[in-house]
C-alpha positions in Angstrom: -116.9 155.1 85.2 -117.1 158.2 87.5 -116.0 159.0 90.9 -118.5 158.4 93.3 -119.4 162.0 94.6 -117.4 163.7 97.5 -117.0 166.3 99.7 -113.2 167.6 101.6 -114.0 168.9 105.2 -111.7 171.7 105.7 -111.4 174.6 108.0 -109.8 178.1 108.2 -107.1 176.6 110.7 -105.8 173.5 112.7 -108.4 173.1 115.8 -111.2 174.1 114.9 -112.9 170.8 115.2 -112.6 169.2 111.5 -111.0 165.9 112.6 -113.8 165.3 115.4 -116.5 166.4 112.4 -115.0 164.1 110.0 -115.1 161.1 112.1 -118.4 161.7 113.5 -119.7 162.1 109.9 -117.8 159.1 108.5 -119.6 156.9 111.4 -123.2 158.6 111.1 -123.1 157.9 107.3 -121.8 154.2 107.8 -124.6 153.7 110.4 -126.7 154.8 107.7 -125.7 152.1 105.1 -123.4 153.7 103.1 -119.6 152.9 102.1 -118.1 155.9 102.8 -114.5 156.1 101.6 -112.3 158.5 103.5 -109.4 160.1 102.4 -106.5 162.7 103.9 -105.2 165.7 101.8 -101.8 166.1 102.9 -98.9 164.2 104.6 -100.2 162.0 108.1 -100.5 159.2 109.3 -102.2 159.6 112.5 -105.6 160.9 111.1 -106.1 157.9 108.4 -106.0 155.3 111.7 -109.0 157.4 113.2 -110.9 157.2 109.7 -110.5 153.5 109.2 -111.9 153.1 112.7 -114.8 155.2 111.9 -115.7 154.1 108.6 -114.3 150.4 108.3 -112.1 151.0 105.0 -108.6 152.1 104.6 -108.1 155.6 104.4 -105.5 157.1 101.9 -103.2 160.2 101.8 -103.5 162.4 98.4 -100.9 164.8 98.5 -101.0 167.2 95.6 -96.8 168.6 95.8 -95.2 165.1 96.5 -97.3 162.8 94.4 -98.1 163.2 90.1 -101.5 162.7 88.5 -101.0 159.0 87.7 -100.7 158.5 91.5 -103.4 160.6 92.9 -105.1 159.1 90.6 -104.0 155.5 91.8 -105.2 156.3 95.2 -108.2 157.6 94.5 -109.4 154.7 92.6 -109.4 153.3 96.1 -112.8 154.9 96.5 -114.5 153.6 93.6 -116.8 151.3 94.9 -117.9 153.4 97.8 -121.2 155.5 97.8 -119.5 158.3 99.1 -116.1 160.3 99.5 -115.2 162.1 102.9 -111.7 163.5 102.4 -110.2 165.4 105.5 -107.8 168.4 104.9 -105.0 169.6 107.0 -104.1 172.6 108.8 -105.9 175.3 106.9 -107.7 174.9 103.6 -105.4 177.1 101.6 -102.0 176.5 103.4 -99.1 174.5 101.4 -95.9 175.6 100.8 -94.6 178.6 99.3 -93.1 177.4 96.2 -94.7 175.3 93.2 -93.4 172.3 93.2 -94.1 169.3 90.6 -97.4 169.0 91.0 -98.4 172.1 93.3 -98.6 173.6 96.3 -100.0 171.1 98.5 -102.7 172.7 100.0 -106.2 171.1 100.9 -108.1 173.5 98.4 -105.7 172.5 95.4 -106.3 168.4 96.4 -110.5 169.6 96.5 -110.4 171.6 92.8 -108.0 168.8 91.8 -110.4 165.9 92.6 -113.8 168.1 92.4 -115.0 168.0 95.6 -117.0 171.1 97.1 -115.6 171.8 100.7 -117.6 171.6 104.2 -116.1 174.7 105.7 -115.8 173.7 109.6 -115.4 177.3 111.6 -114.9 177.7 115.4 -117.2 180.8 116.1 -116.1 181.1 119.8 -115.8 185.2 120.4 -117.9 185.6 117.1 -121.0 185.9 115.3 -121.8 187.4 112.6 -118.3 188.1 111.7 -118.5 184.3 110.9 -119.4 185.0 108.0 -116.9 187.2 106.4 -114.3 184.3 107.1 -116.7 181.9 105.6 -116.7 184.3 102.3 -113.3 185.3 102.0 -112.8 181.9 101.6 -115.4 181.3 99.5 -114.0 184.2 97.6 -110.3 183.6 97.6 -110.1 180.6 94.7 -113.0 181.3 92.2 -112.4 177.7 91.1 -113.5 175.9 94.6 -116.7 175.3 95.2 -117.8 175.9 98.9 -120.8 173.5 100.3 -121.7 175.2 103.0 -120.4 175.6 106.6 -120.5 173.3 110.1 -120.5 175.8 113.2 -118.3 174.8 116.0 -118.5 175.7 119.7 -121.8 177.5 119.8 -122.5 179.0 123.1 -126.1 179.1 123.1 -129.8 179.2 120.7 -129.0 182.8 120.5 -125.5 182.8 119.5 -126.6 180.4 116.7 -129.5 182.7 115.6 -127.0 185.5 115.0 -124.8 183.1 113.0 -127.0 182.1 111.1 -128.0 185.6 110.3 -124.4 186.2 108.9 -124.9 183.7 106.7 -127.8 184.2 105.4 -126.9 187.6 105.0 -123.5 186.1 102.7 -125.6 183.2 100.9 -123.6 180.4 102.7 -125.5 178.0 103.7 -125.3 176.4 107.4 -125.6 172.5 107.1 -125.1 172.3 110.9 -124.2 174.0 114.3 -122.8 171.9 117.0 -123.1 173.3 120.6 -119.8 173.6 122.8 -118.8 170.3 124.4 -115.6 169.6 126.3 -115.7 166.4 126.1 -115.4 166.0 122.0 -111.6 166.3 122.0 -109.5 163.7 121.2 -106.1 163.6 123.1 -102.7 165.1 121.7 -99.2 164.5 122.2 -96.1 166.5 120.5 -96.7 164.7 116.8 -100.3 166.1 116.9 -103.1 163.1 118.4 -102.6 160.1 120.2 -102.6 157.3 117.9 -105.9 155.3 117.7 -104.7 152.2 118.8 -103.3 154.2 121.9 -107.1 155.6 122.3 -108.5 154.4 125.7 -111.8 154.1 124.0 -111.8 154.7 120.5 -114.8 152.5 119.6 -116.4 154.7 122.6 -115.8 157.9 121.4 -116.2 157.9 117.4 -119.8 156.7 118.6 -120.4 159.9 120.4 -119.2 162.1 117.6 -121.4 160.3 115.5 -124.6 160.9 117.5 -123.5 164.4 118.2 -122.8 165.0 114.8 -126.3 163.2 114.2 -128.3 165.9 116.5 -127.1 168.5 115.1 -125.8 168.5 111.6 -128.1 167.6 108.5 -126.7 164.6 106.8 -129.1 164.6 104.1 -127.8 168.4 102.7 -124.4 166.8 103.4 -124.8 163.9 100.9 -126.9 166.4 98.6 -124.1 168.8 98.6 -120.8 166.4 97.3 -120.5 166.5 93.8 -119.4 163.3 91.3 -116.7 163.8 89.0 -114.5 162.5 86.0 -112.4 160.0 88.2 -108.3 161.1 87.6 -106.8 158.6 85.3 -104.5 156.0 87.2 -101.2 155.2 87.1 -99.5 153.2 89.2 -98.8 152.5 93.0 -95.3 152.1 94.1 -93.7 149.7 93.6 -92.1 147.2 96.4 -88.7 147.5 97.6 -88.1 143.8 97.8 -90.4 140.7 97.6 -90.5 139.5 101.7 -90.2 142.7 103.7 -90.0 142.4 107.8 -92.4 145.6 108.2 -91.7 146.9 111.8 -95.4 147.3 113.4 -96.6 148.4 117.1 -97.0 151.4 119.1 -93.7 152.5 118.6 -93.3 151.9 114.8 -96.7 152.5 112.9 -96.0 155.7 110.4 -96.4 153.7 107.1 -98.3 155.2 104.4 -101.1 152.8 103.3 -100.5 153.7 99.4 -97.6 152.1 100.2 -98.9 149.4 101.9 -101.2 149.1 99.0 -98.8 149.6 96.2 -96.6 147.0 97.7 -99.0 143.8 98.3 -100.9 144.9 94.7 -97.2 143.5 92.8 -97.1 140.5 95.0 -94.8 141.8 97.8 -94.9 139.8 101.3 -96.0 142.1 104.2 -94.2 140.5 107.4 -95.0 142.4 110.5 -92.9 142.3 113.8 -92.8 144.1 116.8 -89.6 145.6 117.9 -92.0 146.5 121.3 -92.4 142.9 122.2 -89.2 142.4 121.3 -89.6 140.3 118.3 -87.3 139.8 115.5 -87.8 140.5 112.0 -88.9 137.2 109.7 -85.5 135.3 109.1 -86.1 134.4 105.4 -86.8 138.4 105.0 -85.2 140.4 101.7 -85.6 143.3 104.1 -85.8 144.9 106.9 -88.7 148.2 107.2 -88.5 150.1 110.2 -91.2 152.7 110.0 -91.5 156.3 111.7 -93.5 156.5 115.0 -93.0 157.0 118.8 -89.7 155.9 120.0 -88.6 158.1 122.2 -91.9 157.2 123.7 -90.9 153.9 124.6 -86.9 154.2 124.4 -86.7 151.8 127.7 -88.3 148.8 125.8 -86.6 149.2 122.7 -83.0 149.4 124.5 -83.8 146.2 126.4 -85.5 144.1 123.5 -82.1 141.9 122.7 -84.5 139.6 120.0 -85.1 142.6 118.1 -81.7 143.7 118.4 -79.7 140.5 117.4 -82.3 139.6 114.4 -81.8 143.0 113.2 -78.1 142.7 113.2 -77.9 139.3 111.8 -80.3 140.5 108.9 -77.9 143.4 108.1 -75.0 141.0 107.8 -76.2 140.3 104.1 -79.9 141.9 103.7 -80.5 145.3 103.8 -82.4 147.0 106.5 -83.9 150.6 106.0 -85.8 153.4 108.7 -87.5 156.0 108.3 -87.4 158.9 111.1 -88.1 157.0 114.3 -87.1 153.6 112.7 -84.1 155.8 112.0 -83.3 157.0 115.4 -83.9 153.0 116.6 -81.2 151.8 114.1 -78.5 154.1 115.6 -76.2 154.1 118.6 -78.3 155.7 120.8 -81.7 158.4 122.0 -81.6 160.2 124.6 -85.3 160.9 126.2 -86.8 164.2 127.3 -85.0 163.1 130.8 -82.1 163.0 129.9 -81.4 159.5 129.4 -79.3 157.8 127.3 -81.1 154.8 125.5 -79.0 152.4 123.5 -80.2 151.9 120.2 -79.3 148.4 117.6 -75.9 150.6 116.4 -76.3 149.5 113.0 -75.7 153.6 112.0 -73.6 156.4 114.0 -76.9 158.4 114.8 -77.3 159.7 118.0 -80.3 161.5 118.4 -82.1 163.3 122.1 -85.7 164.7 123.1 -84.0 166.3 126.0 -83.6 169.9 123.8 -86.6 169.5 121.3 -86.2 171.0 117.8 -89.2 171.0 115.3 -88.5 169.7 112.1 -91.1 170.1 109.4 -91.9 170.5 106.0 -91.7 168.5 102.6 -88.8 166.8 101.0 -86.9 166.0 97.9 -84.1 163.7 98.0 -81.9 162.8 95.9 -80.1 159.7 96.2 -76.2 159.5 96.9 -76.2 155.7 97.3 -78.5 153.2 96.3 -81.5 152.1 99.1 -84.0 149.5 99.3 -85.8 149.7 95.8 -84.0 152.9 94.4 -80.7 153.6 92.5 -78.4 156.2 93.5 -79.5 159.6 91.6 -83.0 158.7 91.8 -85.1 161.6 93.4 -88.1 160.6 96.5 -90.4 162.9 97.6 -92.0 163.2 101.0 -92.0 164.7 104.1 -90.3 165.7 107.8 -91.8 166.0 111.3 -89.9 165.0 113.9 -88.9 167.2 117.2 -85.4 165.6 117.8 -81.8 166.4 118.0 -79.2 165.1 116.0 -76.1 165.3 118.2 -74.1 162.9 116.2 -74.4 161.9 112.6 -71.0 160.4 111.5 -71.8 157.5 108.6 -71.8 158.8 104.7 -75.2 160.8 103.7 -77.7 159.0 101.9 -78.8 161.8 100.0 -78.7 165.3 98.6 -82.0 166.8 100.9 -84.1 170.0 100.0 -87.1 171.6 101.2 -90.3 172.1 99.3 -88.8 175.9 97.6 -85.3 173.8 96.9 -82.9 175.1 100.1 -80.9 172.1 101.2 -81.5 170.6 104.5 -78.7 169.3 106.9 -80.7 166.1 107.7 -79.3 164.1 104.9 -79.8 160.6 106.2 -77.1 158.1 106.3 -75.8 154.7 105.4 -73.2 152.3 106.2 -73.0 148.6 104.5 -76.5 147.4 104.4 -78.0 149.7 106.5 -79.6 152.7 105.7 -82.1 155.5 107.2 -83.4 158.9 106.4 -85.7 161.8 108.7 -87.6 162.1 106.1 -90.9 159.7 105.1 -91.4 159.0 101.7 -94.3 159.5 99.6 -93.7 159.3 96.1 -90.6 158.6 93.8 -90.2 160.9 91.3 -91.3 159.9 87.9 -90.7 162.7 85.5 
């Protein structure tokens, strides 16, 4: 069996457009009949929401430095009954990190030469023309191995701002498979993490229809579907594995950063998926083994969480015996207390020491390694996780035992070490993949 063929839609930079492109092409192909599988190179969460809205199937994250072959090629086996592959890159198509890591570097380029997929190069040309097209051949140019499709002009001013262009291409041998006019109105909204989330989205039925019809009047789907390419699927391994048999999975607005491999991984070997929400102050399933509390938005919605005494009291009863784990934001919510961008002090369940605040933001980013000092929910102490930070808050008091020796993707420890006490533990970092070699 083969992959069904594919394409990754990248661009020189963040903002240039790709996301809008993606979704408008994952909607115009759908309209057209086809199962269109999409996919995100890189760790997020918050694009792979927007791509199951557009195209009606999950969307899953293949990250080429935190996750081995067998895995990648796990998740991409997702997309095997699908006519067509859409994979969405991040940031710029050859950033990742600086150092090798088990796999790579974690760029979008090595995720497209990895699976085979030619790239859709999606460049801004505001304040350019013809010099277009040395960017579009410099990265054409910089990895002999990646095959570039063509290119989607963004923000076109005007006919003859696309005529010149186009002559810049021509003139390099890329070809143009579309050129979308400048439109204000095609930008989806953005908070500190990057976009809203799509079930925030006022209208997100509304506006993946526009991109699609944009994208329909002025790119040319059929020299997109000519253009991905069909290749030797990766051979699978497995998905992870489930941390206990009934887990409580925390699941609203505030708490919605899982990773659908995960997810996937998980309900494949039987697991039970319970899902509560902290927001409407719900508390986790009683007869749960555990307790998941997810990354997301708390500090968004501090005031709600602080006042939901269900959540609170189930939660603390659970952690008598059971063992309860979060991740980032779940983390914050199972300390003593956040502290908004206001100023104000929000308690928390106080199952863990942590006191985190927005009100002095600090950016933390970057992938992970950890290496466990104590056991957690479906991992022995020593074993090593991979995955990822992004988070802009504070730790002003961190006093319960570390959960785990921390390092960055070129091996320099990190302070943000997680922490445990009795049941209960939490890390700043979301996991990906457990090591396996």
């Amino acid at each position: 069996m083969t992959n069904p063929p594919g394409l990754m839609i990248s661009a020189p930079a963040s903002g240039t457009g790709k996301t809008t492109v993606m979704l408008g092409l994952l909607r115009a192909l759908a309209e057209d009949g086809l199962a269109v599988q999409p996919f995100k190179s890189g760790p997020d969460y918050i694009d792979p929401a927007f791509h199951l809205a557009a195209s009606g199937r999950a969307s899953f994250n293949i990250d080429s430095w935190a996750m081995d072959d067998g895995l990648i090629g796990a998740v991409a086996a997702r997309g095997l009954d699908a006519d067509l592959v859409l994979a969405e890159g991040s940031m710029g198509l050859y950033d990742g990190v600086a150092t090798r890591g088990r796999a790579g570097f974690g760029s979008s380029a090595e995720t497209a030469i990895r699976m085979g997929w030619p790239v859709v190069l999606v460049l801004d040309v505001g304040g350019q023309a013809q010099s277009a097209a040395a960017v579009a051949l410099g990265f054409a140019q910089y990895a002999p191995e990646l095959r570039l499709a063509g290119v989607i002009l963004n923000r076109v001013a005007s006919p003859r701002h696309e005529r010149l262009a186009r002559l810049g291409m021509d003139k390099a041998g890329i070809a143009v498979l579309g050129a979308l006019p400048r439109r204000g109105d095609l930008v989806l909204p953005e908070r500190h993490l990057g976009l809203i989330q799509a079930i925030e989205h006022p209208d997100v039925e509304g506006a993946i229809a526009n991109y699609a019809a944009f994208l329909r009047d002025h790119v040319d789907l059929a020299a997109i579907r000519a253009a991905a390419a069909r290749t030797p699927p990766p051979k699978p391994g497995d998905l992870p594995r489930p941390p206990a048999q009934r887990i409580a999975l925390a699941r609203d607005a505030s708490f919605s950063f899982t990773y659908p491999h995960l997810l996937e991984g998980w309900r494949a070997a039987g697991a039970e998926i319970l899902p509560f929400s902290p927001l409407n102050d719900e508390a986790p399933a009683a007869d749960a083994d555990l307790v998941w509390l997810p990354g997301g938005y708390p500090e968004l919605h501090a005031g709600r969480i602080a006042a939901a005494e269900r959540f609170r009291a189930g939660l603390a009863s659970h952690a008598e015996t059971r063992p309860v784990h979060g991740e980032c934001g779940g983390y914050m919510a199972l300390g003593t207390a956040l502290i908004d961008k206001d100023g104000v002090r929000h308690r928390m369940a106080g199952l863990l020491g942590l006191v985190t605040s927005y009100e002095k933001r600090k950016f933390h980013l970057g992938y992970r390694r950890a290496v466990l000092k104590a056991a957690m929910p479906g991992f022995a102490v020593g074993r090593a996780l991979r995955g990822h930070e992004f988070h802009y808050s504070t730790i002003l008091e961190e006093p319960d035992a570390p959960l785990a020796e921390v390092f960055d993707a070129d091996g320099a420890p990190v302070p943000e070490t997680g922490s445990r006490r009795g049941t209960v533990t939490g890390t700043f970092f979301h996991m990906i993949a457990e090591e396996t070699e």
